[in-house]
Backbone as XML, in Angstrom:
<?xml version="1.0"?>
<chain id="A" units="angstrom">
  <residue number="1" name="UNK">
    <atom name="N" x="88.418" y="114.468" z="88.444"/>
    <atom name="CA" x="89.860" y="114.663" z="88.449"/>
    <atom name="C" x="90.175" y="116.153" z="88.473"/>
  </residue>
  <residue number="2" name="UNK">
    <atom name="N" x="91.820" y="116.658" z="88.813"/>
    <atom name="CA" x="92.120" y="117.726" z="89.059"/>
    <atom name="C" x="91.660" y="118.523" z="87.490"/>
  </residue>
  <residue number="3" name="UNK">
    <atom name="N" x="92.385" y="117.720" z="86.431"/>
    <atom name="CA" x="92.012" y="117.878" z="85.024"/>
    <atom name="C" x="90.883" y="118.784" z="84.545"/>
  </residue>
  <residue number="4" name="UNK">
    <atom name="N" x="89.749" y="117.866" z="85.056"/>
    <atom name="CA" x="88.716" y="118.085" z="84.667"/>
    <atom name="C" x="88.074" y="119.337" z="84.901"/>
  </residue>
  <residue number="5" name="UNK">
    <atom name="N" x="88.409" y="119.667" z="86.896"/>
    <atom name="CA" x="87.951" y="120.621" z="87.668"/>
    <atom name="C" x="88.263" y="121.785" z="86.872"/>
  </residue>
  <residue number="6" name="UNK">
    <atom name="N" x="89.714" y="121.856" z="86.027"/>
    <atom name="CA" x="89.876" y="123.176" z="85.445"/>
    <atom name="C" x="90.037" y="123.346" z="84.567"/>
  </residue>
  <residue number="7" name="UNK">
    <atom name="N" x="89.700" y="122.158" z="83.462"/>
    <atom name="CA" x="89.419" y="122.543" z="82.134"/>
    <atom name="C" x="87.858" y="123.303" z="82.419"/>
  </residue>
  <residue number="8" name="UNK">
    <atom name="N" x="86.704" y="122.445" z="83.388"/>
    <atom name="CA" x="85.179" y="123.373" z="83.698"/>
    <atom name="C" x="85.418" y="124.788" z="83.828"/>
  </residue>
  <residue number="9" name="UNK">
    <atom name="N" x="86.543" y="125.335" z="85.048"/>
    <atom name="CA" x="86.520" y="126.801" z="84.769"/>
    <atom name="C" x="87.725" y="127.411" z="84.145"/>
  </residue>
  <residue number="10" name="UNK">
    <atom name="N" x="87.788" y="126.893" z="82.757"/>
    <atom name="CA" x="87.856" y="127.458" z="81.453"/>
    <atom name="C" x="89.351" y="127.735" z="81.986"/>
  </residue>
  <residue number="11" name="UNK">
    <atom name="N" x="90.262" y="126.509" z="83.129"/>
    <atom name="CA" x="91.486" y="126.548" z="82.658"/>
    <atom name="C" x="92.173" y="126.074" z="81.531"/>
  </residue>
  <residue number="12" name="UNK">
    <atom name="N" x="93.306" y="126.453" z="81.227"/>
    <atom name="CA" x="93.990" y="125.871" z="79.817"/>
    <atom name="C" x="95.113" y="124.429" z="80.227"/>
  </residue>
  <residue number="13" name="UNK">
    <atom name="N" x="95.057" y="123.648" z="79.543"/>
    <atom name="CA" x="95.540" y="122.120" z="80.153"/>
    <atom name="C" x="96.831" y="122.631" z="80.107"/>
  </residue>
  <residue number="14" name="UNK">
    <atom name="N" x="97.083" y="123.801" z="78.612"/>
    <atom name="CA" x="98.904" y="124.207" z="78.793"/>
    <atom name="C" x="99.581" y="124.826" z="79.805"/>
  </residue>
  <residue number="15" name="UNK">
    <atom name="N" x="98.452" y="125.246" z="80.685"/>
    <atom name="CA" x="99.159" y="125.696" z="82.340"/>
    <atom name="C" x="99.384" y="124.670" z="82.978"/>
  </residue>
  <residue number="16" name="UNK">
    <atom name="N" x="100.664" y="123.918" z="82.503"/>
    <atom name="CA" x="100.845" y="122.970" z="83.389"/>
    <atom name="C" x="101.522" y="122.967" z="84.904"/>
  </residue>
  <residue number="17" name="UNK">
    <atom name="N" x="101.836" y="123.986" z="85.272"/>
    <atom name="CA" x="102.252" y="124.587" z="86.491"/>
    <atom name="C" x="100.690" y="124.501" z="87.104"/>
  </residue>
  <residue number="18" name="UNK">
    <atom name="N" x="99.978" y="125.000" z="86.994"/>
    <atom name="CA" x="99.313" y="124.699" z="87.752"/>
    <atom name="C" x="98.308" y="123.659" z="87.634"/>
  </residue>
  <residue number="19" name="UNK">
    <atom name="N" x="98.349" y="122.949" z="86.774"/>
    <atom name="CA" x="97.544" y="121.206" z="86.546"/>
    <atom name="C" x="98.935" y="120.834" z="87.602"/>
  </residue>
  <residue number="20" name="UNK">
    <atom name="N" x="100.301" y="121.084" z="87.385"/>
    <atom name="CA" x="101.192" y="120.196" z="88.730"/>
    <atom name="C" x="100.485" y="120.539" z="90.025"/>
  </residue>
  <residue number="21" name="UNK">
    <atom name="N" x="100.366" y="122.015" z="90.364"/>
    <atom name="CA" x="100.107" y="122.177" z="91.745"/>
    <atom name="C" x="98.378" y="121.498" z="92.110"/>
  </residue>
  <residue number="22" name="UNK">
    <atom name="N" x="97.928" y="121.276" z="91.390"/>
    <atom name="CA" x="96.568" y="121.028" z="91.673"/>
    <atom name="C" x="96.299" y="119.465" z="91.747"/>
  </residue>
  <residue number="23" name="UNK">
    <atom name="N" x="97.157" y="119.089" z="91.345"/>
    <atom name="CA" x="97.235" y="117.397" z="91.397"/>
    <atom name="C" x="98.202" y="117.251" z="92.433"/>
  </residue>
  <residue number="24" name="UNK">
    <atom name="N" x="99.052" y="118.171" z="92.933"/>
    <atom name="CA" x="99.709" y="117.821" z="94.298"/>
    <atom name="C" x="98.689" y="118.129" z="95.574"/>
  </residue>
  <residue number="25" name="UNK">
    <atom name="N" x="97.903" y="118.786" z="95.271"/>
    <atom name="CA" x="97.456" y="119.316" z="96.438"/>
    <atom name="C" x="95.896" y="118.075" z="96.076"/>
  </residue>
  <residue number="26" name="UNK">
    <atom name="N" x="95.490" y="117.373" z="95.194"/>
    <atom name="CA" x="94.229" y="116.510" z="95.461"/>
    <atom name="C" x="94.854" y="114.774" z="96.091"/>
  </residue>
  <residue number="27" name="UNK">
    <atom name="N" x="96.330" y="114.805" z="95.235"/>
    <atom name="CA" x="97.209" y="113.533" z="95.988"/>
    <atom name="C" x="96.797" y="113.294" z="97.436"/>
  </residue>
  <residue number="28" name="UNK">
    <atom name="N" x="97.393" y="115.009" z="97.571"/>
    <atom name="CA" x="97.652" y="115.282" z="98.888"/>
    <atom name="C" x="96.482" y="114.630" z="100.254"/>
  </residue>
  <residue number="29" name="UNK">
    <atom name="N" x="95.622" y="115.348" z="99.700"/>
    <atom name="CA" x="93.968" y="115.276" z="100.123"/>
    <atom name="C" x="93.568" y="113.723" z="100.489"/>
  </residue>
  <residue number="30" name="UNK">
    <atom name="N" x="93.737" y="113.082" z="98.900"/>
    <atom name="CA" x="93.387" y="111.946" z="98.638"/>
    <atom name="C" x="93.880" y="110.841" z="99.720"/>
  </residue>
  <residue number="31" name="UNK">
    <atom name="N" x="95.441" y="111.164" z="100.142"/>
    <atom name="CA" x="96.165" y="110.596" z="100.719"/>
    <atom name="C" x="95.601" y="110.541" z="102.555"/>
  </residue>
  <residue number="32" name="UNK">
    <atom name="N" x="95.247" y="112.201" z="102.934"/>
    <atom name="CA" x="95.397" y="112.336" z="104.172"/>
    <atom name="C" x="93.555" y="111.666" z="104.492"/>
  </residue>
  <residue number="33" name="UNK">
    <atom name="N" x="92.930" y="111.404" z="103.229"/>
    <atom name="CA" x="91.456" y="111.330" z="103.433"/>
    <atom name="C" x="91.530" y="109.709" z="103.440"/>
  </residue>
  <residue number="34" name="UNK">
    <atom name="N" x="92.322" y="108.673" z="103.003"/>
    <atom name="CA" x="92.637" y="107.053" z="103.288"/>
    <atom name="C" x="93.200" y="107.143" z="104.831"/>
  </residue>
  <residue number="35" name="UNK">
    <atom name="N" x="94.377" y="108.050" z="105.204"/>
    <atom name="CA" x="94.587" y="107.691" z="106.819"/>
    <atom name="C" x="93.589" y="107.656" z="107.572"/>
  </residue>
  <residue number="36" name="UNK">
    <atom name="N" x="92.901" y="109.022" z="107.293"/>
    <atom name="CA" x="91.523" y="109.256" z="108.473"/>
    <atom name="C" x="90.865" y="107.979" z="108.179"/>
  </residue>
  <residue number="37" name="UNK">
    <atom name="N" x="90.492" y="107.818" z="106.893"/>
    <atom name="CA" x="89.234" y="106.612" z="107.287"/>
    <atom name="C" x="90.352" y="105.085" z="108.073"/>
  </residue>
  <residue number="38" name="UNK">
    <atom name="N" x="91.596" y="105.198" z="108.238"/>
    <atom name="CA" x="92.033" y="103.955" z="108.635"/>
    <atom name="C" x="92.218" y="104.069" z="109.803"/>
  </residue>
  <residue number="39" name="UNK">
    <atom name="N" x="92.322" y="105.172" z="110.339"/>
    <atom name="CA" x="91.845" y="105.611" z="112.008"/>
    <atom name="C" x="90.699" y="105.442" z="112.547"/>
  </residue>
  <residue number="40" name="UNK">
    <atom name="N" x="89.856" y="106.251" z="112.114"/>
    <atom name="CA" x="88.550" y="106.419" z="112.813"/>
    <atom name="C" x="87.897" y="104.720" z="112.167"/>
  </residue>
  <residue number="41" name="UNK">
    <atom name="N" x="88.674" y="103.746" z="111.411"/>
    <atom name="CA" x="88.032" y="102.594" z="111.786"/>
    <atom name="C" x="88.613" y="101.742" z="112.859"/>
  </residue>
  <residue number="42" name="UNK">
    <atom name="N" x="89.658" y="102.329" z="113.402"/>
    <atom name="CA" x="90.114" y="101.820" z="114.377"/>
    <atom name="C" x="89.651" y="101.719" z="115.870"/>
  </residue>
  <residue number="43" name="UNK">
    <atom name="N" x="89.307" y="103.632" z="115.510"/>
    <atom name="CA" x="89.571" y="104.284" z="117.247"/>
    <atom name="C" x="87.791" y="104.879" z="117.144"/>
  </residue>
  <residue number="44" name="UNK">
    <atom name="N" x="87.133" y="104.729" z="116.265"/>
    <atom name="CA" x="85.703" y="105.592" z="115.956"/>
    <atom name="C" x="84.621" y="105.019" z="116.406"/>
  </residue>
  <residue number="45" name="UNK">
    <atom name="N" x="84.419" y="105.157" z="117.337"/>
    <atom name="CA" x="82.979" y="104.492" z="117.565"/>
    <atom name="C" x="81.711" y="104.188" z="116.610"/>
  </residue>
  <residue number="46" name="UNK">
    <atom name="N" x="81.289" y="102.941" z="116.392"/>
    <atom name="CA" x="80.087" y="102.501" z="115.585"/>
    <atom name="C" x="79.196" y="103.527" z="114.999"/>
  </residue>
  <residue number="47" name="UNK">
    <atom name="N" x="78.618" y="103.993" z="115.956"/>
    <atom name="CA" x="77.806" y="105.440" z="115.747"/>
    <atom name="C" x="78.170" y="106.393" z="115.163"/>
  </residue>
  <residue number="48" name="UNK">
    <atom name="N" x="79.399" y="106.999" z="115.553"/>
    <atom name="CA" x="80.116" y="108.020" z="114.711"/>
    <atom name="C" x="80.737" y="107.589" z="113.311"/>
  </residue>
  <residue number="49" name="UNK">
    <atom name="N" x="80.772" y="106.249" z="113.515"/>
    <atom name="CA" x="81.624" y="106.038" z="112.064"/>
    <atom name="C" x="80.719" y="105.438" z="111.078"/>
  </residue>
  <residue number="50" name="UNK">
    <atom name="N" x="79.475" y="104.941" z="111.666"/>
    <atom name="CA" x="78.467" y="104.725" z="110.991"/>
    <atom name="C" x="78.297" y="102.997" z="110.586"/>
  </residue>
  <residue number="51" name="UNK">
    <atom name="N" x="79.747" y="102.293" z="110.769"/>
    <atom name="CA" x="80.124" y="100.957" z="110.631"/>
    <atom name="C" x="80.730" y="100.523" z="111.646"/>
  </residue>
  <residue number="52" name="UNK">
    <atom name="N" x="80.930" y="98.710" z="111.899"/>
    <atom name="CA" x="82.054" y="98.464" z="112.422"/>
    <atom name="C" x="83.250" y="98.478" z="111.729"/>
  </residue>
  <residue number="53" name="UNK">
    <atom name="N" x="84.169" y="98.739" z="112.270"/>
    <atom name="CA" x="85.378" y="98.813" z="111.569"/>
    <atom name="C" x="86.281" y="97.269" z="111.677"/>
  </residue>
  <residue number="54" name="UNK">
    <atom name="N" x="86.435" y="97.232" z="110.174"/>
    <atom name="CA" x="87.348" y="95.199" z="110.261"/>
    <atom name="C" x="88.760" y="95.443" z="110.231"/>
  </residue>
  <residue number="55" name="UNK">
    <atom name="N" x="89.232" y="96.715" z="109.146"/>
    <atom name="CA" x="90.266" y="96.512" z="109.249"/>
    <atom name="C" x="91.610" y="95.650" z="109.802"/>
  </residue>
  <residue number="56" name="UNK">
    <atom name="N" x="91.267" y="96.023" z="111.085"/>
    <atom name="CA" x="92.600" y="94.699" z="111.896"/>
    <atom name="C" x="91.891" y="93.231" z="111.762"/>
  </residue>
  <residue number="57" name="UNK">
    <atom name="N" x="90.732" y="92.700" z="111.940"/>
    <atom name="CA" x="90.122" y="91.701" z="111.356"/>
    <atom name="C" x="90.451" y="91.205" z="109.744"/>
  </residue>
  <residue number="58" name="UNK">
    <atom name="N" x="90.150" y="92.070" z="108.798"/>
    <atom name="CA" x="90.597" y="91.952" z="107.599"/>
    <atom name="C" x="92.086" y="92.150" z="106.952"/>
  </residue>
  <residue number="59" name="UNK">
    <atom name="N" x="92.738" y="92.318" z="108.300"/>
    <atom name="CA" x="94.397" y="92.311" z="107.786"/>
    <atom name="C" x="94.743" y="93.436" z="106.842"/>
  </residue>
  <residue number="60" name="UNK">
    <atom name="N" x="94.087" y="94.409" z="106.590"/>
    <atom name="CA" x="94.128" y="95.401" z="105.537"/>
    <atom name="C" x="95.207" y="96.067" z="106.049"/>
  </residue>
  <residue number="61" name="UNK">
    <atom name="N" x="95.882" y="96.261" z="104.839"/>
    <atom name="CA" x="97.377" y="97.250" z="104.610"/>
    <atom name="C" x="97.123" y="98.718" z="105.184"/>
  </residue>
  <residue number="62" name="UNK">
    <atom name="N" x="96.704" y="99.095" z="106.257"/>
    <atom name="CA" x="96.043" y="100.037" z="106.516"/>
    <atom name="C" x="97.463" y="101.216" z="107.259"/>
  </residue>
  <residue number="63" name="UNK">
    <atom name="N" x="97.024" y="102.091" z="107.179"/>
    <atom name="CA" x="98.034" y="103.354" z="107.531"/>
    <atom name="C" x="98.471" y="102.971" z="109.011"/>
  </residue>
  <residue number="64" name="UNK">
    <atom name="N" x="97.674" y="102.823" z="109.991"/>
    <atom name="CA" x="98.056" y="102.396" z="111.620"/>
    <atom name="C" x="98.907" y="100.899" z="111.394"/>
  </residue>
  <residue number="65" name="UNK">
    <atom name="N" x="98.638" y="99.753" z="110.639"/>
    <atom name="CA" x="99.629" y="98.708" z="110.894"/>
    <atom name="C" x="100.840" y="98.894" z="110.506"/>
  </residue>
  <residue number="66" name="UNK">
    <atom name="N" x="101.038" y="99.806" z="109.392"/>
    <atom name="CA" x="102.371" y="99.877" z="108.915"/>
    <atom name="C" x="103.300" y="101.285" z="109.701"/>
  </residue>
  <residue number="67" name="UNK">
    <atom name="N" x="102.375" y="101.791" z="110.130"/>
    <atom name="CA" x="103.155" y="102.863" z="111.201"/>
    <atom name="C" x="103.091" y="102.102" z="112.602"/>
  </residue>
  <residue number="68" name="UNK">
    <atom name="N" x="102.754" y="101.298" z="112.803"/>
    <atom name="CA" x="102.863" y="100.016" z="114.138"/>
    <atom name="C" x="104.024" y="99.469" z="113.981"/>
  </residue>
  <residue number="69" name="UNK">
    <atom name="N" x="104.174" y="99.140" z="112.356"/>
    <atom name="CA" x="105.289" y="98.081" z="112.476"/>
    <atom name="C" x="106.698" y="98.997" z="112.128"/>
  </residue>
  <residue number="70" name="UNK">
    <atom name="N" x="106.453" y="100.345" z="111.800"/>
    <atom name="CA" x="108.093" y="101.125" z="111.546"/>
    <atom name="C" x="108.275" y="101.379" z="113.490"/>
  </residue>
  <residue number="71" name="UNK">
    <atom name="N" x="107.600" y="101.647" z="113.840"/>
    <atom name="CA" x="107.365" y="102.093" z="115.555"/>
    <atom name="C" x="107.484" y="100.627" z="116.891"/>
  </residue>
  <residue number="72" name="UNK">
    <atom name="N" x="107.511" y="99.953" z="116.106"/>
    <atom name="CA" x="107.433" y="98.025" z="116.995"/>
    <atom name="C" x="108.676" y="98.152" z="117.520"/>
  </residue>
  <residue number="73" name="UNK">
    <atom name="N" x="108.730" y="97.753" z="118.701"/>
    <atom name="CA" x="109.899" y="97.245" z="119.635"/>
    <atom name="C" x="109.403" y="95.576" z="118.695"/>
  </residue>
  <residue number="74" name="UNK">
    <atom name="N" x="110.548" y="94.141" z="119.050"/>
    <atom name="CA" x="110.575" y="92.864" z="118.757"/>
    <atom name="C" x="109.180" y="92.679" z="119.321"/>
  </residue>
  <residue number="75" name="UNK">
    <atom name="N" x="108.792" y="92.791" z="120.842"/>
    <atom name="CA" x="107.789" y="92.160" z="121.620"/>
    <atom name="C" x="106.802" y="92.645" z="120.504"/>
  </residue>
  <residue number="76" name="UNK">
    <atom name="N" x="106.434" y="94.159" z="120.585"/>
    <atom name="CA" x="105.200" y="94.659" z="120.059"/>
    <atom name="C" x="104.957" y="94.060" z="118.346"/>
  </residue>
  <residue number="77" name="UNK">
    <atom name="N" x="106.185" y="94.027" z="117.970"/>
    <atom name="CA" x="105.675" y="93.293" z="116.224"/>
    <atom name="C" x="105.180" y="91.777" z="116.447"/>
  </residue>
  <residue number="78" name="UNK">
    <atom name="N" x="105.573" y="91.349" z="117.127"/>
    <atom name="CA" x="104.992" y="90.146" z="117.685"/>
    <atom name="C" x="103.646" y="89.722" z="117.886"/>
  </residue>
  <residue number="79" name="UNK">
    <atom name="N" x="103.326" y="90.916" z="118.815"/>
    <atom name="CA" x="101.751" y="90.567" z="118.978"/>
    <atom name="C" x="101.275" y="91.203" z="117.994"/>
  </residue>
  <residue number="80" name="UNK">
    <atom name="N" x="101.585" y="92.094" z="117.099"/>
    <atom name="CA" x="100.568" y="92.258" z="115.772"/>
    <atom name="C" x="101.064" y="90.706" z="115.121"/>
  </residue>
  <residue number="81" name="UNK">
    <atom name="N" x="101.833" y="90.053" z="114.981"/>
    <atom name="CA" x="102.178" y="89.550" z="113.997"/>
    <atom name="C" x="101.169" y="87.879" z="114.180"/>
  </residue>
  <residue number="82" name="UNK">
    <atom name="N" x="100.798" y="87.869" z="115.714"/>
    <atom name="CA" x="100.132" y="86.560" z="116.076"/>
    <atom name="C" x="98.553" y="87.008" z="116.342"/>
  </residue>
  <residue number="83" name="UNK">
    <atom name="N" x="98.117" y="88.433" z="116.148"/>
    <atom name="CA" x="96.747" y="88.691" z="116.473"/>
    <atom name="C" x="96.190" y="89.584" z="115.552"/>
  </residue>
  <residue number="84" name="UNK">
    <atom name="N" x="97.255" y="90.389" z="114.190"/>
    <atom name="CA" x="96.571" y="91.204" z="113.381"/>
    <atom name="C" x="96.102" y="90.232" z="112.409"/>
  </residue>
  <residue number="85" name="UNK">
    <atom name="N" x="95.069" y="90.688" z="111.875"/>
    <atom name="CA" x="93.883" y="89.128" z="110.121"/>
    <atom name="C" x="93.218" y="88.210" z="111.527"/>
  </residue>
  <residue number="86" name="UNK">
    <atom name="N" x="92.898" y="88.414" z="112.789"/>
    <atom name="CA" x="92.586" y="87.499" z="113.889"/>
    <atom name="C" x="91.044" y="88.117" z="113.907"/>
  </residue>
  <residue number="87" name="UNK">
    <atom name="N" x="89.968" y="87.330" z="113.706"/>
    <atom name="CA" x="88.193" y="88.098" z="114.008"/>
    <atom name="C" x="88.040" y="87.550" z="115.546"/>
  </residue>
  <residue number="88" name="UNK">
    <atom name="N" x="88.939" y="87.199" z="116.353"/>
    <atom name="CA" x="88.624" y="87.037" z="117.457"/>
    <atom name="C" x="88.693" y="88.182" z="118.243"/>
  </residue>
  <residue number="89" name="UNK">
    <atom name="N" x="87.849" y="88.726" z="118.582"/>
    <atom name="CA" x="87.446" y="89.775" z="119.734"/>
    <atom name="C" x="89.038" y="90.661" z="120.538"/>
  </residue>
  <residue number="90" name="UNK">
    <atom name="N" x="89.171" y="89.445" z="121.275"/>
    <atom name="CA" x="90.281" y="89.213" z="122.229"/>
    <atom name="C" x="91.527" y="90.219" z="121.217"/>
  </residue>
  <residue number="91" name="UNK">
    <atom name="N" x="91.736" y="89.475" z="120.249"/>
    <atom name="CA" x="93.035" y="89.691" z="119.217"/>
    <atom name="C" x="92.936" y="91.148" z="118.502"/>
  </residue>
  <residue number="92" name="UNK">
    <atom name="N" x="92.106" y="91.492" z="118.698"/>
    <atom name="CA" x="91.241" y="93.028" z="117.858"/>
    <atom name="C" x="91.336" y="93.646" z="119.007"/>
  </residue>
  <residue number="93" name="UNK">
    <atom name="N" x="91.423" y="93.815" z="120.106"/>
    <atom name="CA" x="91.703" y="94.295" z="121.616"/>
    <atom name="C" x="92.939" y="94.345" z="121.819"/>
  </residue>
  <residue number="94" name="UNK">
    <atom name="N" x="93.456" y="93.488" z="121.508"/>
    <atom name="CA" x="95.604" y="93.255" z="121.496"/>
    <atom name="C" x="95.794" y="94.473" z="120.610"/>
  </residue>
  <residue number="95" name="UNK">
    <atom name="N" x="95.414" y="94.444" z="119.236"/>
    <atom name="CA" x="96.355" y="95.389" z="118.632"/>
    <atom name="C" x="95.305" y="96.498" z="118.542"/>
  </residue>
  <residue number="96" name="UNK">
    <atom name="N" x="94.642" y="96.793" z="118.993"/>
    <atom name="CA" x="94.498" y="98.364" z="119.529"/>
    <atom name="C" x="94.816" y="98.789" z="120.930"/>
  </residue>
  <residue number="97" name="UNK">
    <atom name="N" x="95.151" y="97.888" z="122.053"/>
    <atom name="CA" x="96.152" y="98.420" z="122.585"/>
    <atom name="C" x="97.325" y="98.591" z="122.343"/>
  </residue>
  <residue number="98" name="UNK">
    <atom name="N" x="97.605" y="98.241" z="121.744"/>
    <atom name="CA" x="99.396" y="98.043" z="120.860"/>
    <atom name="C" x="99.055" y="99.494" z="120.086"/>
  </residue>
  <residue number="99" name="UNK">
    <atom name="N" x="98.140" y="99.971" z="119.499"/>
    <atom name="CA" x="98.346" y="101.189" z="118.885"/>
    <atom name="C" x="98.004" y="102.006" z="119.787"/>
  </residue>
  <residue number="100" name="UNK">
    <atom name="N" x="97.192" y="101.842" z="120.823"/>
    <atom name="CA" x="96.974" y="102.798" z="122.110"/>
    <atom name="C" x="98.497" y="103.350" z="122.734"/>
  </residue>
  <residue number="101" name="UNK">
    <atom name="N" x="99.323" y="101.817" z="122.961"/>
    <atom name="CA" x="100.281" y="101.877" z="123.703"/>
    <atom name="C" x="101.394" y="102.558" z="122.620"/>
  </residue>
  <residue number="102" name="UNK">
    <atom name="N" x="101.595" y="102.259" z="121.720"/>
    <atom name="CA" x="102.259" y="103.239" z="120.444"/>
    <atom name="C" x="101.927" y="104.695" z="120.469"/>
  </residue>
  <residue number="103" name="UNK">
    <atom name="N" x="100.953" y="105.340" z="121.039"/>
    <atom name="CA" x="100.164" y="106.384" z="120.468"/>
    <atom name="C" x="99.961" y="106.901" z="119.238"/>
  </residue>
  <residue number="104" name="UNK">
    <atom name="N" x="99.295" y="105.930" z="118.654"/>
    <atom name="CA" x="99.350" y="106.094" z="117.324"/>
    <atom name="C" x="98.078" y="107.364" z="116.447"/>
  </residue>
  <residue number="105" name="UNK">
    <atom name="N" x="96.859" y="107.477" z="117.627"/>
    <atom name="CA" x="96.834" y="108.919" z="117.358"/>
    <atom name="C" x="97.132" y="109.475" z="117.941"/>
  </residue>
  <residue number="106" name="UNK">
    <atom name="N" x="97.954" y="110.174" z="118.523"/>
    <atom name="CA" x="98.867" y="111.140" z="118.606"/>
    <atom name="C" x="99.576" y="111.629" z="116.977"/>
  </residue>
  <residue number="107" name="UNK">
    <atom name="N" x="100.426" y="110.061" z="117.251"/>
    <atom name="CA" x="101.249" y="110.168" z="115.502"/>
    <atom name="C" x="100.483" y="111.058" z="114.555"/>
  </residue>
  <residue number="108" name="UNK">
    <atom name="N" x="99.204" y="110.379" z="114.226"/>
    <atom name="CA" x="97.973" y="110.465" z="113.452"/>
    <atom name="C" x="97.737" y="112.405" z="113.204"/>
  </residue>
  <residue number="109" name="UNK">
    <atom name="N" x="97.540" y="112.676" z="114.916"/>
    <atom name="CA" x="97.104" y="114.279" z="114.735"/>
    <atom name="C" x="98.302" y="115.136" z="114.553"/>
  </residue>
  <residue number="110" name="UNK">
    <atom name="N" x="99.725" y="114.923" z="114.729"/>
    <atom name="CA" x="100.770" y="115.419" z="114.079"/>
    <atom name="C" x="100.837" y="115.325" z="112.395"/>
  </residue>
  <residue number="111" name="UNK">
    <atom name="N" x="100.526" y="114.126" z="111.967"/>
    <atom name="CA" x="100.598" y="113.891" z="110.560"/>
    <atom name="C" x="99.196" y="114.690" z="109.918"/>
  </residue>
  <residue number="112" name="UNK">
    <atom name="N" x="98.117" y="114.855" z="110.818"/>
    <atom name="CA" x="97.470" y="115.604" z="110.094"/>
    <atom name="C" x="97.782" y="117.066" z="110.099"/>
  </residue>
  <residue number="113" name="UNK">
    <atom name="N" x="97.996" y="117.817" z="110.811"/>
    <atom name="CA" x="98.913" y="119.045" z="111.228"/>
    <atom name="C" x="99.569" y="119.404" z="110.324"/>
  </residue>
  <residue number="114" name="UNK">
    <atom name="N" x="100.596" y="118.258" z="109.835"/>
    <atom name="CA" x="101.721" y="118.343" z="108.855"/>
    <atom name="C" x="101.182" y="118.670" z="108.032"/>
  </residue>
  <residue number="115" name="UNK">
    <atom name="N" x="99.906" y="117.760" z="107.154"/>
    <atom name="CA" x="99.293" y="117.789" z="105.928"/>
    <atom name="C" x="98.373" y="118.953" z="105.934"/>
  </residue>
  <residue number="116" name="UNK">
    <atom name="N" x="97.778" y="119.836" z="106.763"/>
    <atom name="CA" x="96.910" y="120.810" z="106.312"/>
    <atom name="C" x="97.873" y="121.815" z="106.221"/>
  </residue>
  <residue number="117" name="UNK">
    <atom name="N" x="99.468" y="122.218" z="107.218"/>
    <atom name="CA" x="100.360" y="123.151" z="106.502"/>
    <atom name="C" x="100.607" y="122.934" z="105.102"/>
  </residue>
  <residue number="118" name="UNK">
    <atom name="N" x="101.340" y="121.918" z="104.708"/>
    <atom name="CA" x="101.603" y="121.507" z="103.311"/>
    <atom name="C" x="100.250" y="121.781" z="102.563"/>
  </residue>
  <residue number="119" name="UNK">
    <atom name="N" x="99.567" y="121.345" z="102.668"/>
    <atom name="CA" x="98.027" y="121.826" z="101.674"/>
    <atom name="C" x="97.594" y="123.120" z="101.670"/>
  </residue>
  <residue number="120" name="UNK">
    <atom name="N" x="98.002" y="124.043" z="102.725"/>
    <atom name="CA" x="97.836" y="125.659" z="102.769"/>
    <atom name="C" x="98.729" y="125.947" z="101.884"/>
  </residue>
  <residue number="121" name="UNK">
    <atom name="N" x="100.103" y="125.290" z="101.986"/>
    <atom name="CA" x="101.299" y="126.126" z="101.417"/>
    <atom name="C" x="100.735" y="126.262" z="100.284"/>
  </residue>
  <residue number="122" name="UNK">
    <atom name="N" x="100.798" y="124.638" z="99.703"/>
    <atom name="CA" x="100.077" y="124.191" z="98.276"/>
    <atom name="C" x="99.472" y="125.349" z="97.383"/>
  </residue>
  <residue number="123" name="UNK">
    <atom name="N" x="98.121" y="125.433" z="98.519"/>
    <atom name="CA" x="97.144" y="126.082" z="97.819"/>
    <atom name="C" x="97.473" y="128.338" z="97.622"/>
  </residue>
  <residue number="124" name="UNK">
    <atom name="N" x="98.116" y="128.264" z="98.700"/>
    <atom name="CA" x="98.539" y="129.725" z="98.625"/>
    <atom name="C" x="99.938" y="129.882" z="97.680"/>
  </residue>
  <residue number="125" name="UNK">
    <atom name="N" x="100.211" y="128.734" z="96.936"/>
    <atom name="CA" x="101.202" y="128.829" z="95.947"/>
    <atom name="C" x="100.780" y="129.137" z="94.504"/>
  </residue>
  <residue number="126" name="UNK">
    <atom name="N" x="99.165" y="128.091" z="94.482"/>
    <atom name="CA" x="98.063" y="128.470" z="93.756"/>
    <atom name="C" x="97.379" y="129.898" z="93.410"/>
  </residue>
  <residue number="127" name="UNK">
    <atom name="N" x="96.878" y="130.329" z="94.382"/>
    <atom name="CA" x="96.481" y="131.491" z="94.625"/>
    <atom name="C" x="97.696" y="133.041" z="94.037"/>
  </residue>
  <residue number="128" name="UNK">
    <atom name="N" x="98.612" y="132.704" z="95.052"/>
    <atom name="CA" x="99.834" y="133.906" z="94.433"/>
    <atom name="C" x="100.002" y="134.054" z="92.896"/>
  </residue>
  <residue number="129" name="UNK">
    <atom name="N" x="98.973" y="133.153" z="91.676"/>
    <atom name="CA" x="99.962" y="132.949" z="90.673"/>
    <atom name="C" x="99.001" y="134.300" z="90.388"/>
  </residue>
</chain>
């Protein structure tokens, strides 16, 4: 934990200004390090990702379905809605073109963009003290 990291170098827990900034900036981390893995089980090849990826098989609440479904025209929520939790091949092909056709990384490398400014700011807010 952030806690821990700086009670080790002999921070004081009563700096709570910076126990805030340091737990915003591991949230932060924590947060942008669940999207990636819900991407690259999407879009990552076996080899590179080291697994197959189930996600859309396993119906998991994952960062790409729920930015599918704020981004869905009627048609497109549709076909997630009759082929996403589907282990049929075919249906796992539907909704990654549906996130192809979304560009959902695209979305993805903007939102990461976003998050390493915000985590610079973060950390050079850290640093200035």
């Amino acid at each position: 934990s952030c806690a821990l990291a700086l009670a080790y170098c002999d921070y004081s827990p009563d700096d709570c200004d910076l126990y805030e900034k340091a737990d915003a900036v591991c949230m932060r981390l924590g947060e942008y390090f669940q999207i990636q893995d819900d991407v690259l089980d999407a879009f990552a090849p076996p080899e590179v990702l080291g697994k197959i990826g189930t996600d859309i098989e396993d119906a998991k609440c994952s960062w790409l379905v729920c930015k599918a479904l704020e981004l869905a025209s009627d048609d497109q929520r549709q076909i997630l809605l009759d082929h996403y939790g589907n282990h049929d091949p075919h249906a796992v092909e539907k909704v990654k073109a549906l996130y192809r056709e979304l560009r959902l990384e695209d979305v993805y490398h903007q939102y990461e963009e976003e998050q390493k400014k915000a985590c610079d700011d973060l950390i050079a807010s850290i640093d200035s003290q």
